[in-house]
C-alpha positions, 0 to 999 in steps of 0.5 A, a space after each residue: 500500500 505504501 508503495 502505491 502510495 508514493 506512486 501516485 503522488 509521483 508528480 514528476 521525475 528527473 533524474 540528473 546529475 547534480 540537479 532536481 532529482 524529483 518532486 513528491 507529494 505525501 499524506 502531510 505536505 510537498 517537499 523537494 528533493 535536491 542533489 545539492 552541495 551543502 545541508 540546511 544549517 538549523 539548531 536541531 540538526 539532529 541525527 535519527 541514525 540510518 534509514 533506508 530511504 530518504 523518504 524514511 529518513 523523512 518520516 522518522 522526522 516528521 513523526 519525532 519533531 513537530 516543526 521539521 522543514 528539512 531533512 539531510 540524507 546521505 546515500 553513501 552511508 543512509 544517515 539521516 539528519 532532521 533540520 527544524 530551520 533552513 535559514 543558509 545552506 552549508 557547504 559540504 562535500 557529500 553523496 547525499 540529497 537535501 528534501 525542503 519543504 515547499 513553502 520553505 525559500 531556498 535559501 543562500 549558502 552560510 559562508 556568504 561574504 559581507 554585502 553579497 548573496 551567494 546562492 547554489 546554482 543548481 536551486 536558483 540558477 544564473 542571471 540572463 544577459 547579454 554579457 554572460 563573459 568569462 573571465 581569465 585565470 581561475 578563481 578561489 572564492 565566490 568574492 574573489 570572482 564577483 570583484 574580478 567582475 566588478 573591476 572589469 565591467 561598469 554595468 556588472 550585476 552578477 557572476 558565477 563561480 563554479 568548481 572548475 574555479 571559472 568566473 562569468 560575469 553578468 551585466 543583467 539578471 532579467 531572468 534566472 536560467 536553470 542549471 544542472 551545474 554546481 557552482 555559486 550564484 553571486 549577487 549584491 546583497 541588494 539585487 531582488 532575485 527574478 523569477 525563473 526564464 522558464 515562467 517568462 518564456 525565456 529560452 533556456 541555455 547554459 554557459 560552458 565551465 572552463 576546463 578544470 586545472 589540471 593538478 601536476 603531481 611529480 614524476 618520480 624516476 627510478 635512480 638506475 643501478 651502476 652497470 658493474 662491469 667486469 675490469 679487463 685484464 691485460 693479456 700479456 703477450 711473449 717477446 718475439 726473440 730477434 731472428 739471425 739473419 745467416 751472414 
């Protein structure tokens, strides 16, 4: 019963790497299930152990607390974490899935420098516009990128920073463009996001990442062994003996 439960309030199903994996609607309320990089920060942050599906982990939850907006699933360990709150995402590099409350905005990331905003690309998406320039060289922090941009161009809105450590900057943010890249949304603290280009009819494209640096590591070469040869020894030869010439 349970199964057929969960099956006909499937709503939709998209499977993709680092993106939207799904939507779902149960008996209590509708929530999202997003592969992000980060974890909803809440005081609760409590863990309830293992848990075969996220979402079991889901409703051991909601049958422990009263006010759970959150939950926080790991796939490669079936760790399950309720969040009572989730007011920043932190950062974390994991195999795992994040499932929000519907009603709950998705909110930035913690680690947000002051005066801007840094959201996950993947549950906001990257500001439209006509620039959509990358930058040279590569970048190690969502600031550092957003004022590469700023120094660069006058008309500067917003830029992206994604793991490959490439900056795009952006003259406008008309629209937000979905995308299944990770990486940083960054904007003025000030800038009011839009609404998504979908709901606009804006068409969707997505800009290229650089590709990633690569890392060189050093070759180590065997020392080679010293070529023990054997010392040659002189070959003594005897003294021919004068020959008599017959007078």
């Amino acid at each position: 019963k349970r199964a057929l439960l969960y099956e006909n309030m499937l709503l939709s199903l998209f499977v993709c790497s680092f993106t939207v994996i799904n939507v779902l609607a149960s008996n209590y309320n509708a929530y999202s299930i997003i592969e992000v990089e980060g974890w909803c920060y809440s005081e609760l942050n409590e863990y309830l152990g293992q848990t075969s599906t996220y979402e079991d982990c889901w409703d051991v939850c909601q049958s422990e607390f009263d006010n759970i907006v959150a939950i926080d699933y790991y796939t490669n360990t079936n760790d399950c974490y309720c969040q009572d709150d989730c007011s920043c995402i932190e950062k974390y590099d994991s195999s795992g899935v994040l499932l929000i409350d519907n009603d709950v905005e998705f909110p930035e990331f913690c680690d947000s420098s002051e005066g801007l905003r840094s959201y996950s690309l993947i549950a906001k998406g990257w500001c439209a516009s006509d620039l959509n320039q990358r930058l040279n060289g590569f970048y190690n922090s969502d600031a550092a990128c957003f004022e590469a941009c700023q120094d660069k161009y006058d008309d500067f809105v917003a830029a992206e920073l994604y793991p490959t450590r490439r900056c795009y900057c952006q003259n406008a943010c008309t629209c937000l463009i979905t995308t299944s890249f990770i990486g940083s949304l960054i904007v003025d603290e000030d800038l009011d996001l839009p609404s998504n280009c979908d709901d606009t009819g804006t068409p969707t494209f997505e800009p290229t990442p650089g590709p990633t640096p690569p890392t060189y590591k050093p070759t180590y070469h065997p020392t080679p062994r010293p070529t023990m040869r054997p010392t040659m020894r002189p070959t003594s030869k005897p003294t021919a003996k004068p020959t008599s010439t017959p007078t």
